[in-house]
N, C-alpha and C positions, 0 to 999 in steps of 0.2 A: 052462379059460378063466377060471373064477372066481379063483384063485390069484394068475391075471394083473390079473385085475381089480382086486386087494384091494391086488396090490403096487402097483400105479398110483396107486390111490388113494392110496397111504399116504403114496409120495413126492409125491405133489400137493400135500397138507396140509402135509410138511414144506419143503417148495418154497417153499411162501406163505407161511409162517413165515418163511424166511430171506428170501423179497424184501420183506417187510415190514421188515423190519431192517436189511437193506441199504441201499434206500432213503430212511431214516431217519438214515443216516450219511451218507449224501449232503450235500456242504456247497451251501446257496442261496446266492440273494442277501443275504439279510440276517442268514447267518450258518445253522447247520444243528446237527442232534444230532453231527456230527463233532466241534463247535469244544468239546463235551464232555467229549472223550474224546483232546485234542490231536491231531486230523486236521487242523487247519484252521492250524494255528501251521507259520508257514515258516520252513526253515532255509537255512545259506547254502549246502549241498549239495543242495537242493531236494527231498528224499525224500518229502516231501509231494504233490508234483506226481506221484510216483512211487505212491503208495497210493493215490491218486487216481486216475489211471487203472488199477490194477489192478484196484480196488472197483468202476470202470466197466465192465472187462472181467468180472469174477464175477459182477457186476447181470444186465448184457448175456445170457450165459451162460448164466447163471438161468435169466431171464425167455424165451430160446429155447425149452429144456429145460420148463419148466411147459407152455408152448402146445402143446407139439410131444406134450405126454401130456394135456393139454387131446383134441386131436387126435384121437388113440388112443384115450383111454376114449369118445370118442365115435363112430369106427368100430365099436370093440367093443361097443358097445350095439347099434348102429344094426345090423347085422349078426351079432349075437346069435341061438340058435335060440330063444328065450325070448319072441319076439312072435310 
């Protein structure tokens, strides 16, 4: 169980790393870290609107993914022979 435990963790950490930076490429209202890195510049093929919803759907994803081992390590405590 500890094994499980360590692996959990580890992708937690690297989970919240990348929703931090996902996140962060997200374009706002008044402009976002995308329009840094030309996400936010439109073409006449629309490919923008295309990385944009896909960035949406990896966020999405993510942030599933993190709760869902959020979750988990907190069964695995909770239910732990350790208390």
């Amino acid at each position: 169980m500890d094994v499980l435990t360590l692996i959990l963790q580890i992708a937690l950490a690297a989970i919240s790393v990348l929703l931090v930076l996902l996140i962060l490429l997200h374009k706002g209202r008044g402009g976002g870290m995308s329009d840094m890195f030309g996400g936010g510049v439109t073409s006449s093929l629309g490919a923008s609107g295309v990385a944009e919803k896909n960035l949406n759907r990896i966020t999405i994803t993510l942030g599933l993914t993190w709760g869902a081992i959020v979750v988990a390590l907190g069964l695995i405590m909770r239910f732990s022979q350790d208390f």
